[in-house]
Steps between C-alpha positions, in 0.01 A plus 500: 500500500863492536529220237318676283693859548822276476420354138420851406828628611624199328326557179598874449831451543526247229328725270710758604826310452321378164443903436884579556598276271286617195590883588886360443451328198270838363845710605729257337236500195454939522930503503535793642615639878494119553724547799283750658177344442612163641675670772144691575320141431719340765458772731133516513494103514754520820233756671156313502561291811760397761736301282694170672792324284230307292287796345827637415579211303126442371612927350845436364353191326179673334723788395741268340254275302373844395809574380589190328146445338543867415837502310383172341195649320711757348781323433242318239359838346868630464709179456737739282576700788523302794738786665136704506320252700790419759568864577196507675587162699835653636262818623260332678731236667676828605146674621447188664801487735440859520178490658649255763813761577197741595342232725826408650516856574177556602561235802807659628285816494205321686764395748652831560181685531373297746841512697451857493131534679699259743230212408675154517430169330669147608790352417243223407352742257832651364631213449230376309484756269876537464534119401234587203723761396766356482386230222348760299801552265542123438188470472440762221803312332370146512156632347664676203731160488221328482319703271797438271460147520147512366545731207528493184929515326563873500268573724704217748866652402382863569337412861778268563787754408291768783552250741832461445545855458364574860697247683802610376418897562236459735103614459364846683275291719866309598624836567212637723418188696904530684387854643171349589623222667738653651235734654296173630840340642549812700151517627468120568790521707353794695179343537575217712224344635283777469154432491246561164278793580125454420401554161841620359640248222793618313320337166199752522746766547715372148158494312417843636793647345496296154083644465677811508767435261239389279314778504796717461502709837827346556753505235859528638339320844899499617402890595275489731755316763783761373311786362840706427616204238379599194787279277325193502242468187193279523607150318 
């Protein structure tokens, strides 16, 4: 039975990463709000299940071939306007790296909640989940590399010049992920050796709060841990 409820698990969430990538390559093809829809794409994709450094790469990856396949259909109905179809390519990588800000964000949230109702995780599980953080941003920059690497000419330049672009000025995931960390290298240390309580996983908790982002009960989810700063916008 458990083989069998295993392959199942195993089987939707191909399709579903097989689903993501056709929604991204319809958003790229539709041209408009591109940033927001892959933003919302990503978002939704982040909140089916508890999500370990693989998933999120098995995401980034679908979203990108979306993109890439995307841009590269158009590109061949308006080869006289190839600015037109790469506008869209520049959104979506930035929806993209917005949607991870919001998870990045969403686990320092996790964290502090938790701290709050004085429940505890280990430094076993911290650390864990800090260490996947902490690759996200290179991560998200070695799939668009990579993406670059695969596509066609202008395609290539324009994904190549983003990831040049965001090493020099930095990406909004980048930018998230050192208050975030900085949240888990605080706990961690206060942790200690403290033991996992039963049934609390700091993953389930992460998920929790991206469901909700997806289904837009929490927009700016920065205000629910300071509910008197209103200055920061959702991404």
């Amino acid at each position: 039975m458990q083989k069998k409820t295993g392959s199942r698990a195993a089987h939707d969430a191909t399709a579903d990463i097989a689903a993501l990538e056709a929604e991204v390559r319809g958003a790229i093809a539709q041209g408009d709000n591109v940033q927001q829809a892959v933003r919302d794409l990503t978002v939704k994709a982040l909140s089916t299940q508890n999500r370990d450094i693989e998933s999120l790469r098995r995401i980034m990856t679908a979203v990108m071939q979306g993109v890439r396949e995307g841009a590269q259909q158009e590109l061949q109905h308006k080869s006289a306007h190839a600015q037109t179809a790469l506008t869209p390519v520049r959104d979506a990588v930035a929806g993209l790296d917005a949607a991870l800000a919001q998870f990045a964000e969403a686990s320092k949230l996790a964290l502090e909640e938790a701290t709050g109702r004085a429940q505890k995780f280990s430094g076993e599980e911290l650390t864990r989940v800090r260490n996947e953080l902490e690759s996200v941003e290179n991560l998200f920059l070695e799939i668009v590399q990579a993406s670059a690497a695969t596509a066609q000419k202008v395609v290539s330049e324009t994904l190549h010049d983003l990831v040049a672009h965001a090493k020099r000025n930095g990406t909004s995931v980048g930018s998230q992920l050192k208050e975030t960390l900085a949240a888990f290298n605080h706990e961690i240390t206060s942790a200690g050796q403290t033991r996992l309580e039963a049934g609390l996983q700091l993953t389930h908790a992460i998920t929790d709060l991206m469901r909700q982002v997806a289904a837009g009960l929490l927009t700016g989810i920065a205000e629910r841990v300071k509910p008197g700063d209103n200055d920061r916008k959702p991404g």
